[in-house]
Structures are given as C-alpha cells and as structure tokens.
C-alpha positions as CSV (number, residue, x, y, z in Angstrom):
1,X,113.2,100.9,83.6
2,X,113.6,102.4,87.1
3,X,111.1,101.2,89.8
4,X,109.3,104.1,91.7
5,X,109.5,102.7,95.3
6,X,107.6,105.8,96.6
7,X,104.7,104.5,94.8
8,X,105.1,101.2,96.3
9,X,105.5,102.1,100.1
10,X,102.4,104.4,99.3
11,X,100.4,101.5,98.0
12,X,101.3,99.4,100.8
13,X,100.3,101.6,103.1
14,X,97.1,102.6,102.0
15,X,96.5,99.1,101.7
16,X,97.3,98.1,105.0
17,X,95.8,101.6,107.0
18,X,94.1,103.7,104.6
19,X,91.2,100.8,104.1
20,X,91.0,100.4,108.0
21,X,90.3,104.0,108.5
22,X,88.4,104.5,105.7
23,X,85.7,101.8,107.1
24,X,86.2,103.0,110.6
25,X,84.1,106.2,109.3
26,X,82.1,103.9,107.9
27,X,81.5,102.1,111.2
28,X,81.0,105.4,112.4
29,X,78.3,106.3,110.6
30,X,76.2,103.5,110.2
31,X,76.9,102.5,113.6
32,X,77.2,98.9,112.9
33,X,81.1,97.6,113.5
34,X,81.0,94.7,111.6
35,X,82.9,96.8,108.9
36,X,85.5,97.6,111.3
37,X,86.0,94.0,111.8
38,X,85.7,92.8,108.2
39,X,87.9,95.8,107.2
40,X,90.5,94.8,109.9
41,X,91.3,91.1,108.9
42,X,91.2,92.0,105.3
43,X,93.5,95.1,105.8
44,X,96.3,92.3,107.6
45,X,95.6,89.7,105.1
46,X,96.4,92.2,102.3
47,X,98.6,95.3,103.8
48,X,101.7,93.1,105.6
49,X,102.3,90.8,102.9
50,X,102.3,93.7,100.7
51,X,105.0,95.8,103.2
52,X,107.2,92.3,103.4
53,X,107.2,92.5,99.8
54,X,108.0,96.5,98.9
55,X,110.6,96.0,101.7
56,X,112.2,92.7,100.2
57,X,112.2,94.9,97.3
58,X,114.2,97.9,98.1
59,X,116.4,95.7,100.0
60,X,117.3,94.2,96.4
61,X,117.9,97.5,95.2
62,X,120.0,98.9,97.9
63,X,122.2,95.7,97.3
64,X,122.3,96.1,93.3
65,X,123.2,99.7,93.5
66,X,126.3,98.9,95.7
C-alpha cells in the first residue's frame, strides 16, 4: 500500500497554522484574544509533534527506496 506523504505534510500543517489562523479571525471578530492564545498552545502541542513525525516518516521512505 503506498503512503500519500502529500496528505501527510498537508495535515500537519494545517494542524500546526491553519487552526492558528483560523482562530486569529476569530479573535478578530469577537475581539476577545483569549482564542488566539488557547489556539496558539494547542496549535504547538499538536502541529510539531505531528511535523517531527511526517518528517521521521519520509526520512524512512527515502532510506527504503535506496
């Protein structure tokens, strides 16, 4: 079964920025900023463990292919 690594770098980064800027237009509308700051910890928490691990990945496939 071949792994689709587009969809992975996609997912990570949406996780990691697409969330933050989706709740900075929240932020901007609602003017309260406590989204942006909620958004922001969870977007780290979430979005670099989830690049570490789609890079990690493709790492492993680079080195099988060879």
């Amino acid at each position: 079964m071949k792994e689709n690594m587009l969809f992975a770098w996609i997912a990570s980064w949406l996780a990691l920025v697409g969330q933050l800027i989706f709740f900075m237009g929240v932020a901007l509308v609602t003017g309260d900023w406590r989204y942006m700051m909620w958004s922001f910890m969870i977007s780290i928490i979430v979005g670099i463990p989830s690049i570490m691990g789609t890079y990690k990945r493709n790492q492993q496939l680079k080195a099988y292919k060879k």
